[in-house]
N, C-alpha and C positions, 0 to 999 in steps of 0.2 A: 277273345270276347270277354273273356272274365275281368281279365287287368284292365281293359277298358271300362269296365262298371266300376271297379274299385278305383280309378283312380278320377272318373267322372262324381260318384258319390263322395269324396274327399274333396273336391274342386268345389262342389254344391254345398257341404256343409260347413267348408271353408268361410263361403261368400258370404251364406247368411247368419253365421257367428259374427264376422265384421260388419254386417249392417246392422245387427241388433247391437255391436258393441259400441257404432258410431252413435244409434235414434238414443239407447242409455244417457252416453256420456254428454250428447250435446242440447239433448232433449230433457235435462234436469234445470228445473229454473233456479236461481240460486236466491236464499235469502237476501232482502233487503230491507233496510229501515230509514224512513224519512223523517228527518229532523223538522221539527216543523218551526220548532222556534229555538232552543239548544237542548244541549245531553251533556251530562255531565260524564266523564269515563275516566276510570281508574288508570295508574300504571304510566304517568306520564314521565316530564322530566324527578330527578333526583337533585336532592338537596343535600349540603351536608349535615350527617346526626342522623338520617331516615335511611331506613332500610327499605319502605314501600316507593314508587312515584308515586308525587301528587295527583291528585284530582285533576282533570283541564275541564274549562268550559269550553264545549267545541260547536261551532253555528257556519250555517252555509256561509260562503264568502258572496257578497256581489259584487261581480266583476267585470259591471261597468262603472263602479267606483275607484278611484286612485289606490293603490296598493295599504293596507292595513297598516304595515312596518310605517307606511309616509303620511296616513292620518293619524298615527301614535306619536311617532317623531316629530312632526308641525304642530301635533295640540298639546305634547309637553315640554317641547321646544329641546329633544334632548341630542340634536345633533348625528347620531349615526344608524344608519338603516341594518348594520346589523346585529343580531346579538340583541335586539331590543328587548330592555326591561327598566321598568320604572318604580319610584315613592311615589305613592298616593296617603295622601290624609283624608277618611272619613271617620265622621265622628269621634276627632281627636286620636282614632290612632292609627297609626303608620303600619302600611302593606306595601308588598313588592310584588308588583306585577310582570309574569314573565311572558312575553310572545312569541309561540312557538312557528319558525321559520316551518315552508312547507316540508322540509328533509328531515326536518326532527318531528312533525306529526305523524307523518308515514314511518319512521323509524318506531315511534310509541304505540303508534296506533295502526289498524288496520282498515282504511277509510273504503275498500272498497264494500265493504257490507253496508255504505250510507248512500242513498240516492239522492240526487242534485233536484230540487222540487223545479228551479228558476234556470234552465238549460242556456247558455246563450250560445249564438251563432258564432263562429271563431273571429267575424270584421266588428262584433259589436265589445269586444272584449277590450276594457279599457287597461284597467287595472291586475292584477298576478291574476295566473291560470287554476289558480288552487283552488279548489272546490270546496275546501271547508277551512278554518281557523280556531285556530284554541289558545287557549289563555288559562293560567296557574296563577293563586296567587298564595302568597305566604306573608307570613305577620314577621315583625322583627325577630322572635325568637326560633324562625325558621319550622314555623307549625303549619299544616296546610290547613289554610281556610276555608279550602270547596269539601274536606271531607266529612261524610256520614259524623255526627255527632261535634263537630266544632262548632264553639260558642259566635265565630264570626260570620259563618254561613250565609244566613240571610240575607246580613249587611252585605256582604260581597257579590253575592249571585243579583242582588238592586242596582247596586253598581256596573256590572258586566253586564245587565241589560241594556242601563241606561245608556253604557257606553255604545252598545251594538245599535242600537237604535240613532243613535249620533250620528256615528258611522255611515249607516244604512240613509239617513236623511242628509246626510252633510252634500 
């Protein structure tokens, strides 16, 4: 009678250790943050000369629009979908803009901490299935223009509105 109590009270405290360990573990809501318009975030691709990543500008994708890489490529007319990066000329002077494919974003970054505001249903999906996009840009002497204290900042972050919003109405 004995070993049957000891081994019924092991069985019992067994069960409800693993159900308090499952309500824990699946019962934690996890941080999330919504982009409402962009975020800028450290740590992106590498340049040569720099030891930090650049800066990326990173904004939901919408994805019932034509893939990002193929409205960069048709409005600067630069021929290959991938690898894309471009010159721009504002205000006299020249920046290179890089477009981070979805495998280099997830590589840099960690997107599952960002929640998609514009969910779409998997038949109405036109365009790539990435939930977000990011964009680096750098000046000729290989300096990041999205970072905390660059004198090009503003100018750039006008420009990468402007552009997203193109984008987003094209």
């Amino acid at each position: 009678m004995e070993r049957l109590i000891k081994t019924s009270g092991f069985k019992g405290t067994a069960t409800v250790m693993a159900i308090l360990f499952l309500l824990v573990s699946c019962g934690v809501p996890k941080a999330t943050i919504q982009i409402d318009d962009y975020t800028l975030l450290r740590g992106g691709k590498e340049v040569l000369g720099k030891k930090d990543g650049l800066v990326a500008f990173v904004f939901e994708n919408n994805q019932r629009k034509v893939p990002f890489n193929q409205f960069i490529v048709d409005k600067y007319k630069l021929g290959s979908y991938q690898d894309v990066s471009y010159w721009v000329t504002i205000d006299g002077t020249k920046y290179k803009v890089l477009v981070y494919e979805n495998a280099e974003l997830e590589k840099y970054f960690d997107t599952s901490a960002f929640m998609v505001s514009n969910v779409e249903p998997e038949l109405t999906i036109i365009g790539s299935k990435a939930r977000f996009l990011a964009l680096s840009v750098i000046d000729e002497y290989n300096e990041d223009c999205l970072a905390d204290g660059s004198l090009h900042q503003n100018t750039v972050l006008e420009y990468l509105k402007k552009l997203k919003r193109e984008y987003y109405s094209d």
